[in-house]
C-alpha positions as CSV (number, residue, x, y, z in Angstrom):
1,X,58.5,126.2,25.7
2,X,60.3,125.1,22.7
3,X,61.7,121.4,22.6
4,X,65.7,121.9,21.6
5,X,67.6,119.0,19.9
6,X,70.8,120.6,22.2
7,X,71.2,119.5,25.8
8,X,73.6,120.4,29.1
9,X,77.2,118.5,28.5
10,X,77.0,118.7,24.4
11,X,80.3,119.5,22.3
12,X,79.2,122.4,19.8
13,X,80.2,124.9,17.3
14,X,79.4,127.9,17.0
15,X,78.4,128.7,13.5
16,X,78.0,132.7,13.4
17,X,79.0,135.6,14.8
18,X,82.0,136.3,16.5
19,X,83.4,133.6,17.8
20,X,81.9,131.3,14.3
21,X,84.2,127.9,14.6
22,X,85.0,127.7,17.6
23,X,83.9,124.7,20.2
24,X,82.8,124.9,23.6
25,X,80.9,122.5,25.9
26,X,77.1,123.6,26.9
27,X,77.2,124.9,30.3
28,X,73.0,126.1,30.6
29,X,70.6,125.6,28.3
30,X,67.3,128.0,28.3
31,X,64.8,126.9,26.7
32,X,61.8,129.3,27.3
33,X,64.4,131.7,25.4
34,X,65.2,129.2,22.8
35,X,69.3,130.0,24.0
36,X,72.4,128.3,25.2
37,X,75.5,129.7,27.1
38,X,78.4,128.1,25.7
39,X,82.1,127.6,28.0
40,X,84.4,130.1,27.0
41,X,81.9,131.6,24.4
42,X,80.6,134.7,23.7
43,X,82.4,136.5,26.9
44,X,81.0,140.1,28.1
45,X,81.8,142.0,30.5
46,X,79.5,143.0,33.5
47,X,79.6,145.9,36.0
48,X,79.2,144.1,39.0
49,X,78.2,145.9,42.2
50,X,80.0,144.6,46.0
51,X,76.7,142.9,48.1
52,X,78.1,143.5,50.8
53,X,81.6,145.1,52.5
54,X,83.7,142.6,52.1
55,X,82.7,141.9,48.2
56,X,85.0,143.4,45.6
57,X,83.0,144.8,42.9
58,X,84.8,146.2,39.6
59,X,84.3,144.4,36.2
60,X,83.9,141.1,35.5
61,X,84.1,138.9,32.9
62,X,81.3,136.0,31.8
63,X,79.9,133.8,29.4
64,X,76.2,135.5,27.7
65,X,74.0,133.2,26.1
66,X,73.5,132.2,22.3
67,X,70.6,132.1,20.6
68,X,70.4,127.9,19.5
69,X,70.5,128.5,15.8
70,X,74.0,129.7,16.0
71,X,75.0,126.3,17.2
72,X,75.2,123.4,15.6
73,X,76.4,119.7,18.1
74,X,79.0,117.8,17.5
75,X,79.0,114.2,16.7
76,X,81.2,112.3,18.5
77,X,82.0,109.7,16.0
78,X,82.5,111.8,12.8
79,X,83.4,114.8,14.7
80,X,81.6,116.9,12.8
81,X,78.9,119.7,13.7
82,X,75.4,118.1,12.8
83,X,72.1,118.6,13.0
84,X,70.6,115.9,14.9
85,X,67.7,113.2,14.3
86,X,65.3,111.2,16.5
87,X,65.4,107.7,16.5
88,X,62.7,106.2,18.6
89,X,64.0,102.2,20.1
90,X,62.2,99.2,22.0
91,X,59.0,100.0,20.3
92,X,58.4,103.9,20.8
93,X,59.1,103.5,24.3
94,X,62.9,105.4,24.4
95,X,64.2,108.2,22.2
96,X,67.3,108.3,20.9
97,X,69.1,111.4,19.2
98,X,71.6,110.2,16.4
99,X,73.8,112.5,13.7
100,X,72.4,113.3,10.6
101,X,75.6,112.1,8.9
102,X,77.0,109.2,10.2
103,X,73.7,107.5,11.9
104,X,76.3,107.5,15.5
105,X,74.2,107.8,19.1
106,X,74.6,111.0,20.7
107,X,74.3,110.7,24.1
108,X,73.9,113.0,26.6
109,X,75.7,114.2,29.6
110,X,74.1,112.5,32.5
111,X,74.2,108.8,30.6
112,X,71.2,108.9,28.8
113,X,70.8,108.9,25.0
């Protein structure tokens, strides 16, 4: 399992590809796959099967993951896309990530940093 520097709730930009430039928010991140799925991002379009009677199936539209390298977060101070840094506070006991440019905290979505 690989440890990614991009977590659930992060701004991004997508730096290749199709939709290169463009922001979203992190909706899932996989990391046994080393991947992200990005709102709005990288939409394809599924067959999609009724489960039961009621269901409609037909086509439908959704978001397909990105591979992590392809992304690059957002700092929230500079507003730039960044790579990011560890900064370890209180004596090793807490890590931190901060932006490669500007030194700013990058917290994540729950609180944390």
């Amino acid at each position: 399992m690989a440890n990614l520097n991009i977590k659930k709730g992060d701004n991004v930009m997508i730096i290749t590809g199709e939709d290169a430039g463009k922001k979203g928010k992190v909706l899932t991140v996989l990391p046994e796959a080393e991947r992200v799925v990005v709102e709005g991002r990288n939409k394809v379009t599924k067959h999609q099967k009724p489960r039961n009677q009621r269901d409609a199936g037909g086509i439908v539209e959704r978001e397909a993951s990105i591979h992590v390298s392809n992304v690059m977060v957002i700092c929230p101070k500079c507003g730039k896309p960044t790579r990011t840094a560890i900064k370890l506070v209180d004596g090793k006991s807490k890590k931190i990530r901060v932006c490669k440019k500007c030194g700013a905290e990058i917290p994540t979505v729950d609180g944390t940093k």
